[in-house]
N, C-alpha and C positions, 0 to 999 in steps of 0.2 A: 819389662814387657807390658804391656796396654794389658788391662784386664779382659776386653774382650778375645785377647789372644790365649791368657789365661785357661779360659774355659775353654775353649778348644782343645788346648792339651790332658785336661781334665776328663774331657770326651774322650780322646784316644786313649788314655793311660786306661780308661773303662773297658773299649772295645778289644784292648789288648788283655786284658785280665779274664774277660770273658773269652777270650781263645785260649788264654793257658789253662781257666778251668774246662774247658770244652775238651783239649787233650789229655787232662791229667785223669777226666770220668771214665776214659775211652779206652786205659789200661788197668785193669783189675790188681790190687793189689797185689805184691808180692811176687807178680807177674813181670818177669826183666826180660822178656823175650821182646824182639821187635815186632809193631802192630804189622797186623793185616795189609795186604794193598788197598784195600776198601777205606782202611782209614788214612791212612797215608792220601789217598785222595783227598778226603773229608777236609783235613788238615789243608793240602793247598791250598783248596777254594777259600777255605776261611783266610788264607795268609792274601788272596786276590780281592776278597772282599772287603778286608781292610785297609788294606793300601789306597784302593779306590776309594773309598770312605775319606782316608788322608789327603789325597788328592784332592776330591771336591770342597773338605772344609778348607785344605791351605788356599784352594782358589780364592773361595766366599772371601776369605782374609784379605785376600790379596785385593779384591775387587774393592771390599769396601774400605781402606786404607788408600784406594784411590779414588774412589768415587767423591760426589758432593750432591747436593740439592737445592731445591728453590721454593721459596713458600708464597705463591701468589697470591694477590689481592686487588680488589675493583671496586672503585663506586663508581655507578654503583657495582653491585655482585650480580652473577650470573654469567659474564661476557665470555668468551670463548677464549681461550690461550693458544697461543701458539710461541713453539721455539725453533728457530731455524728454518722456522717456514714449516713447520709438522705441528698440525692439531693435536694436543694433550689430553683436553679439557677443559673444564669451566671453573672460574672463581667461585670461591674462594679454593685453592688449589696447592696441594707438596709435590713437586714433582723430585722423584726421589731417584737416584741413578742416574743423577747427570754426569755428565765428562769433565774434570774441572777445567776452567776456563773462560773463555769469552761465548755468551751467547745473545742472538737476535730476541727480543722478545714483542712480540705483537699480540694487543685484546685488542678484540672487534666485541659489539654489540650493538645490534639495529637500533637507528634513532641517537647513535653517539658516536663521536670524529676516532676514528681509529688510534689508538693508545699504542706508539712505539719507540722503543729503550733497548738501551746494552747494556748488560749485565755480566759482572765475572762472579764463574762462582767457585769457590774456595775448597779446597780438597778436604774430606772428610768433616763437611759444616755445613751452616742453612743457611743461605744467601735470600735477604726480604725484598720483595718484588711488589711495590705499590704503586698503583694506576689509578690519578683520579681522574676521571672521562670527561670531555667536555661535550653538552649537546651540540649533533650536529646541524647545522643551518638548510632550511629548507630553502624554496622559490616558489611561489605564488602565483600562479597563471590566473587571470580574470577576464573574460570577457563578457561582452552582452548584444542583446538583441533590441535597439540595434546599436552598434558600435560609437562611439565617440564620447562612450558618457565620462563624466570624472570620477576617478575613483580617490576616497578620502580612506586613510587609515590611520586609526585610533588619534580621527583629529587632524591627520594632516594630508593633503594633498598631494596624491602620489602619480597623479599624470590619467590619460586618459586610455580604453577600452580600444582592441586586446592589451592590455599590458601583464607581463609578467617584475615582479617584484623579490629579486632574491636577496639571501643573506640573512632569512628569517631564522627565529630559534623557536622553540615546538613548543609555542603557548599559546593561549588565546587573543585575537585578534578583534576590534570593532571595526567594520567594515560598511561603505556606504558607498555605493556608487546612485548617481544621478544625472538628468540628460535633461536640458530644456527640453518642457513640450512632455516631458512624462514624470510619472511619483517615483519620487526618491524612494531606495531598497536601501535596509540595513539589517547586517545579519553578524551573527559572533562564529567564527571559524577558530576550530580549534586545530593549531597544525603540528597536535601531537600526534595525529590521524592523516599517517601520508593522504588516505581519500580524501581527502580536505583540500590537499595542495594544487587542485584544478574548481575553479568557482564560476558557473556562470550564469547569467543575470538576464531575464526577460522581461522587457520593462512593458508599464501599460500606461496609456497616453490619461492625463489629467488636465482638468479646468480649472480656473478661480475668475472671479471677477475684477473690473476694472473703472478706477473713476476719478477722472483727473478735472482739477476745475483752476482757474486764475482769476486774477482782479489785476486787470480788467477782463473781461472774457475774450474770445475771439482769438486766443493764441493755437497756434498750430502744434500739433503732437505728433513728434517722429519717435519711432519708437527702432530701436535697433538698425536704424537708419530708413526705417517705412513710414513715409506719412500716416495715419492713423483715422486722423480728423481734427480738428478745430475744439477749447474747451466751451464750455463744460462738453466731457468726452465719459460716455458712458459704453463700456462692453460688458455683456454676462459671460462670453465663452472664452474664455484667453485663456491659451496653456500657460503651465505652471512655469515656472523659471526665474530665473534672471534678466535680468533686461535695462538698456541705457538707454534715459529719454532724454528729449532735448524740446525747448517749448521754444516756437520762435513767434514774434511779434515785432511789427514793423513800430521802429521809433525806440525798442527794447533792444538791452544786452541780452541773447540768449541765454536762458536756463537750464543746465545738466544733473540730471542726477540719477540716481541706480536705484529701482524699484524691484519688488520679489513680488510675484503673486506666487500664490499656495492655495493646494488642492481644496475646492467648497467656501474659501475666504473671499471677502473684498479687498483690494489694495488701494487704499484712498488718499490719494494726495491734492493738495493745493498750492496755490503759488501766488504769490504776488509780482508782479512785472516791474523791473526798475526802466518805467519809462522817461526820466528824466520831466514829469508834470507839473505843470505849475496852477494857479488858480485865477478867476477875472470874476470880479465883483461890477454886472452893468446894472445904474440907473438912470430912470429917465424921470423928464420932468416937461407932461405929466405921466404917470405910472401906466402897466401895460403894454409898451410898444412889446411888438414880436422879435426874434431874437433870431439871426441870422448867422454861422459862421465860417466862414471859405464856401458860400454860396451853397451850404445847405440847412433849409429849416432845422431848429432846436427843437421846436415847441413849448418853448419857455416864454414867460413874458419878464418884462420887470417888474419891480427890480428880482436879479436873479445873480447866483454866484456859482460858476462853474468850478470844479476843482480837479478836473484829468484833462489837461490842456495841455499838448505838447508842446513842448520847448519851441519858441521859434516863434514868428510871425504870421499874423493870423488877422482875416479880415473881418469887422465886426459889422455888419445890415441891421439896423430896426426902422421898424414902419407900425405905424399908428395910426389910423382910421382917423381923417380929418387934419392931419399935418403931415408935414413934409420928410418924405424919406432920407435917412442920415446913416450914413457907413462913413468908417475908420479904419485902419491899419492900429494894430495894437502888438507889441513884443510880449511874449511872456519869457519869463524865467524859472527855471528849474527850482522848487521849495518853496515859490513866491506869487501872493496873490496880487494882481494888477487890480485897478481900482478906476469902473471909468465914470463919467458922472455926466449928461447929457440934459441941455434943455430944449426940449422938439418946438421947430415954430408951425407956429398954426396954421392952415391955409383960409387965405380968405378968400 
């Protein structure tokens, strides 16, 4: 027999020794008549009170010969148990007096994905029940004032205002929304603070300056498809941002490229134009004539050497006080200087 049945009987052979001495005080020695009615009562109640005594330990017996238990555990600790759908307690946890068998077992604990398992547990044994939690995933609501700014997270670009963002896990986040035309916000959310999990953003409008120049000048500035002005192109008040320019110049391939102005800064750019130029070296003989070309004054006399001459054909006029007027047709080419060489006659 199991030791703890052992003792049980150990108890009762007690409580029964304690009733025999209880009758044996109750007749006075020497005394062989039969007791009283009064103890003859006495007597039964003791014979009811044992029995039931016997009763309630053979039960306890019986109970725990069927019984089993569960020794619960979480990381982390603290989460709430539940078996069968009925609240127990919290981890770290014995639930002791279970039924053996099969049972449901669910931890919950706010801010981690619910922990659920089946378990059988073994008659009169401790059945180990471990739960390692995983954190549960938030979602991120962001908007701003006003709407359509991009929002960048920890680095990367995650689309534009209102946007919500799920699937997070409850740690710290860098966070930066920005909007052409206002200053960029960055801020660190931590979303182990459900109130974290709603962000919104009121942006305030910012300036930088601007100053665009080419060689040769006179090139036209479209900026995000707006004409601008003509370089050299100077603005103090430009909102901040992003922005694609385009320089266009007649005789020129158009020039593209992606400028940022930033709040208080200049954004300074230049450009050289590929006009396809060539160069024309004119003398005369004698020196001085005035310089003419597709019928408008230079201002140059000779000898003189032009070097931003467009590609192509081109009419060349000089006139000299006291001799005869003399023009030509001249080709230039692209990288290359023409060379013209004139002797003026004289008027008589």
């Amino acid at each position: 027999m199991p030791e703890e049945h052992s003792g049980a009987s150990d108890r009762i052979d007690q409580l029964l020794g304690s009733l025999q001495e209880s009758r044996t005080s109750q007749v006075p020695p020497g005394n062989k008549s039969n007791p009283p009615p009064a103890s003859r009562r006495r007597n039964r109640l003791w014979i009811v009170l044992v029995v039931a005594v016997l009763v309630v330990v053979g039960g306890v017996l019986v109970l725990q010969g069927r019984q089993a238990s569960l020794n619960v555990r979480s990381f982390p600790s603290g989460a709430t148990v539940y078996v069968d759908s009925v609240e127990v307690g919290a981890t770290p946890l014995v639930v002791s007096g279970t039924t053996p068998g099969s049972h449901t077992i669910e931890i919950r604990m706010e801010g981690w994905e619910p922990w659920t398992g089946t378990v059988v547990a073994v008659r009169g044994s401790t059945t180990q029940v471990i739960a390692n939690m995983t954190h549960a995933a938030y979602s991120l609501v962001i908007t701003s004032t006003p709407a359509g700014a991009t929002v960048t997270m920890d680095g990367t670009v995650k689309g534009v205002t209102p946007l919500t963002v799920p699937g997070l896990k409850p740690r710290n986040y860098a966070l930066t929304v920005a909007l052409k035309g206002y200053a960029p916000v960055t801020r660190t959310v931590d979303l182990s603070d459900p109130t974290e999990t709603v962000q919104d953003f009121s942006l305030i409008p910012a300036y930088g300056k601007l100053d665009i120049s080419s060689t040769p000048p006179g090139a036209e500035v479209i900026i995000d498809g707006t004409s601008r002005g003509v370089t050299p192109l100077k603005l103090d008040r430009f909102p901040v941002g992003e922005y694609s320019l385009v320089l266009k110049f007649e005789g020129s391939k158009d020039i593209t490229d992606t400028i940022t102005v930033k709040e208080g800064a200049t954004c300074t750019r230049g450009y050289t134009l590929d006009l396809g130029l060539g160069g024309l070296t004119v003398v005369t003989d004698p020196s001085g004539a005035a310089i003419s070309i597709d019928g408008q004054p230079t201002r140059q006399i000779t000898p003189y050497t032009f070097t931003t001459l467009k590609e192509g054909t081109h009419e060349i006029y000089l006139e000299l006080p006291g001799y005869l007027p003399w023009s030509t047709d001249v080709t230039i080419s692209a990288a290359q200087t023409q060379e013209l060489s004139i002797a003026l006659t004289k008027l008589e």
